[in-house]
C-alpha positions in Angstrom: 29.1 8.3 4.7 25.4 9.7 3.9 23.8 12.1 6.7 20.5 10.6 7.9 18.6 13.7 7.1 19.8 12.8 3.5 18.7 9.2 3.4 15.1 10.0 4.3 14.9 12.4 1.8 12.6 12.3 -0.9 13.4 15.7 -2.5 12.7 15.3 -6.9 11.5 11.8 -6.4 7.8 10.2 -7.9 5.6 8.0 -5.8 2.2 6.8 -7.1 -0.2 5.4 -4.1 -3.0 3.4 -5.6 -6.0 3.7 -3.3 -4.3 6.7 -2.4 -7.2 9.1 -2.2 -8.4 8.2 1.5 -7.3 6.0 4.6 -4.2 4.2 4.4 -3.6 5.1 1.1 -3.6 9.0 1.8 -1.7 8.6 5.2 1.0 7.1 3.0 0.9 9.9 0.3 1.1 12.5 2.8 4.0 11.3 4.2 5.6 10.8 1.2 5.0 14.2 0.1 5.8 15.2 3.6 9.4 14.1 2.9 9.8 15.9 -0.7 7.8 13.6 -2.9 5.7 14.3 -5.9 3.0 11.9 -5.4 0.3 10.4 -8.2 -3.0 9.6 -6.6 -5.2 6.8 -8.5 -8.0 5.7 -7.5 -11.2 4.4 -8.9 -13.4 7.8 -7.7 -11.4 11.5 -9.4 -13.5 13.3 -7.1 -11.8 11.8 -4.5 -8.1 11.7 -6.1 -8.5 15.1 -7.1 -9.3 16.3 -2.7 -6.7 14.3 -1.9 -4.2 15.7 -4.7 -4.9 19.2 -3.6 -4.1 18.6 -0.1 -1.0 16.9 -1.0 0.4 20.1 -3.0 -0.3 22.4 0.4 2.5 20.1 1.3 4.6 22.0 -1.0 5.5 19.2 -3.7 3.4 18.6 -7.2 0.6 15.8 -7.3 -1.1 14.1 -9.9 -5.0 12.9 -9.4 -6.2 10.4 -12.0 -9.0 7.5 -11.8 -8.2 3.8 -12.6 -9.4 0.7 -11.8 -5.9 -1.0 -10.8 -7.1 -4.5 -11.9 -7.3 -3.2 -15.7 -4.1 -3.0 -17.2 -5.2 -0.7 -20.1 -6.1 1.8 -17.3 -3.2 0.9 -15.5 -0.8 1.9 -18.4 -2.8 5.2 -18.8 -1.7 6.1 -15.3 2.0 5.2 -16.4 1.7 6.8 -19.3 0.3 10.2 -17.5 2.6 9.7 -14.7 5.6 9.8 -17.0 4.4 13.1 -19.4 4.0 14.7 -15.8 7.0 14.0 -14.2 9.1 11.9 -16.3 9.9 9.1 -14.3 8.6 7.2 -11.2 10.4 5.8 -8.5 8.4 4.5 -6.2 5.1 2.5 -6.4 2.5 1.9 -3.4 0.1 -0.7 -4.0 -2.4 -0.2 -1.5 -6.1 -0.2 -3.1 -7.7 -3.1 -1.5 -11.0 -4.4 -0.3 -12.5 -7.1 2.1 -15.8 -9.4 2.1 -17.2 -10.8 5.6 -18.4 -13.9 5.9 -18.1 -17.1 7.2 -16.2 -19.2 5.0 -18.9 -21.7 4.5 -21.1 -18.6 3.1 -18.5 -16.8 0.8 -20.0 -15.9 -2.0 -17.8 -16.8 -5.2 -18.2 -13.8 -7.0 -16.7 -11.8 -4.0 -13.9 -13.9 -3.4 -12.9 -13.1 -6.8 -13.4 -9.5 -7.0 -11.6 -9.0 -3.8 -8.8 -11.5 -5.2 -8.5 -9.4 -8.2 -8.2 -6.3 -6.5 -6.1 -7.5 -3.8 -3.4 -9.3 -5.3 -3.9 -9.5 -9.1 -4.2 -5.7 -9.5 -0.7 -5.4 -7.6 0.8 -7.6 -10.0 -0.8 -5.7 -12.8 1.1 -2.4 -11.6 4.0 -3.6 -10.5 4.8 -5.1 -14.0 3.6 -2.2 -15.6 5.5 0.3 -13.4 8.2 -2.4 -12.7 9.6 -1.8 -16.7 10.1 1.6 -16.4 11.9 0.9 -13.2 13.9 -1.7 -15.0 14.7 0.7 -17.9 16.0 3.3 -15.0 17.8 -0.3 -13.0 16.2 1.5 -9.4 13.0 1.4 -8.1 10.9 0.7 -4.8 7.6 -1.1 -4.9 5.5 -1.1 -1.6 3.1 -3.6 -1.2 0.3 -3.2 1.4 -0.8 -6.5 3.1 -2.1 -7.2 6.6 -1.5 -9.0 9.3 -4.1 -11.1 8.4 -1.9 -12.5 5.8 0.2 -14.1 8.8 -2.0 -15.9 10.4 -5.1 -17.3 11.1 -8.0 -15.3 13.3 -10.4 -15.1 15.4 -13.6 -14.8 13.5 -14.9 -12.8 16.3 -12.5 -10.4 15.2 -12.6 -10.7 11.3 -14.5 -13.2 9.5 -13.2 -12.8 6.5 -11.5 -15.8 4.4 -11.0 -14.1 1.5 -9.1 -11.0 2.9 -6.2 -13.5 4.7 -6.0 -15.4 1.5 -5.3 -12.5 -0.6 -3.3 -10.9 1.9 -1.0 -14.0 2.3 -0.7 -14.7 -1.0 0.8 -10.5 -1.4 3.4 -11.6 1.3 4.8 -13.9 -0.7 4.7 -12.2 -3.7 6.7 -9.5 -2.3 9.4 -12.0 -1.1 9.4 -13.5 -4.7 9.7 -10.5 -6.7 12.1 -8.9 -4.8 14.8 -12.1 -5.4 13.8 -11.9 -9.3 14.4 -8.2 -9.7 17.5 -7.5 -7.2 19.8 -7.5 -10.1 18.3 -4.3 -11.5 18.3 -2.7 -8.1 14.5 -2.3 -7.6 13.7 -2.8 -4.2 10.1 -5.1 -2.8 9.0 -4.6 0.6 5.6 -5.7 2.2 4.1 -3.3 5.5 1.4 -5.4 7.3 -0.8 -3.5 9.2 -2.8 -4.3 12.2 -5.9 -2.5 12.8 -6.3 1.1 11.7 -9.7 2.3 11.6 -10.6 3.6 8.0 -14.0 3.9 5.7 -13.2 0.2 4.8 -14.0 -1.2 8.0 -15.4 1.5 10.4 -18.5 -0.2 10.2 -16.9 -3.5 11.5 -14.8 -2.1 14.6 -18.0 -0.4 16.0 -19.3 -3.4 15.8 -16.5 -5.7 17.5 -14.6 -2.6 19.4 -14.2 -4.7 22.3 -12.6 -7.6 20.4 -10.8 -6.1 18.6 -9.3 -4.0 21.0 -8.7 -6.6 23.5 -6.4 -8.3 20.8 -3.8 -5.6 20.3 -1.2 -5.4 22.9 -0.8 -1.5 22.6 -4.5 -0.9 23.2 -5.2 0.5 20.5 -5.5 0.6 16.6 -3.5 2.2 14.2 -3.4 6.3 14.1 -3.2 8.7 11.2 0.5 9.2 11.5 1.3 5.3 12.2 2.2 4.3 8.6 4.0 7.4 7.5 7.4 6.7 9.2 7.7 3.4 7.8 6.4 4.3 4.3 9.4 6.7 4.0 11.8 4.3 5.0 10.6 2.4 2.6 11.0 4.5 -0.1 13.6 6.0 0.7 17.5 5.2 0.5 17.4 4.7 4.3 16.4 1.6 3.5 18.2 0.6 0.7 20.0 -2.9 1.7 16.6 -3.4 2.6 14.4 -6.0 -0.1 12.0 -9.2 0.1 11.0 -8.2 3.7 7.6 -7.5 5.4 7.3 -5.5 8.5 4.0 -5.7 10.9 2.7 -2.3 12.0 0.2 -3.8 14.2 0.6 -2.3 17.8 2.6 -5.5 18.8 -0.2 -7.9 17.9 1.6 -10.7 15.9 3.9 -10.7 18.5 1.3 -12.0 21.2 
């Protein structure tokens, strides 16, 4: 029987975090490296990557910064390619670069729908092919896909007018769920975190703006903190949760629930 200490442990392991380099993203390296992983940081600014990188070694593991636009798969395969003359392996992958376009439906813009489509579900596909094979070739693996609770369901547009966001969101739920049945039998794990509200660069413009609404929508209170996705990351990739594939956990502050 495996000592808990030991199934949360991370020690030797790889993680890459796309849109790893701030918000989310780095909250999820850190706690990652927090737990013994080497973590790869990609994100489409190396300025950024690289900050991030070197806060992630004063953690005491080894980090990798490198800049890609995740719904290329040429650039996606350089980060493999890096990853792997770096560390030699990778074990876990984080998809959570993402963005978001408000607007009322009837005023979407077409050209934003599909660059936050691409980014938002297609480039998660991209990565988790292109990782997924060497995770095949090894038969282990965890892939961590980062959705929302606006996947879910439907909201308030006082809230978050934003079509295109749920859509793409939903649509990474269910990816999840079918990729996880398809690659079981290699023993690569799929999980989906939704998150409620956390307040990050992304949107800190749009919760000044609706604070109240927002607010008044989560149970808890509140939004999301800086530690609030870093427990459930490391479950995640870790073999605490290893019977664990094809499921998608809200960390909203209870609001799904309601």
């Amino acid at each position: 029987m495996a000592n808990v200490k030991n199934l949360f442990d991370l020690a030797g392991r790889v993680s890459v975090v796309t849109g790893g380099a701030t918000g989310l993203g780095l909250q999820m390296a850190a706690g990652l490296a927090e737990a013994g992983s080497n973590v790869v940081i990609c994100s489409r600014k190396l300025q950024n990557c690289e900050q991030a990188a070197a806060g992630i070694e004063k953690l005491g593991v080894k980090a990798l910064a490198l800049a890609a636009d995740v719904t290329q798969p040429g650039q996606v395969e350089a980060v493999k390619d890096a990853t792997l003359k770096k560390f030699g392996r990778v074990d876990v992958l984080v998809n959570n670069a993402g963005k978001a376009w408000v607007a009322p439906p009837e005023e979407m813009p077409l050209d934003r729908w599909q660059q936050v489509m691409d980014l938002n579900i297609t480039a998660p596909f991209i990565c988790s092919q292109v990782f997924g094979r060497e995770m095949i070739k090894a038969r282990k693996g965890s892939i961590i896909n980062i959705a929302s609770i606006a996947g879910l369901r439907g909201r308030d547009p006082k809230a978050y007018n934003s079509v295109v966001y749920a859509t793409s969101k939903g649509a990474l739920v269910n990816f999840t769920r079918d990729l996880a049945v398809k690659w079981a039998h290699y023993d690569i794990r799929v999980n989906c975190i939704c998150p409620g509200f956390f307040v990050t660069p992304l949107n800190q413009v749009l919760y000044e703006r609706n604070k109240e609404n927002i607010d008044a929508r989560i149970p808890l209170h509140r939004t999301g903190g800086p530690d609030d996705l870093k427990g459930i990351a490391v479950l995640l990739a870790s073999d605490a949760s290893r019977f664990m594939t094809g499921t998608v956990i809200p960390v909203d502050g209870g609001t799904v629930a309601w």
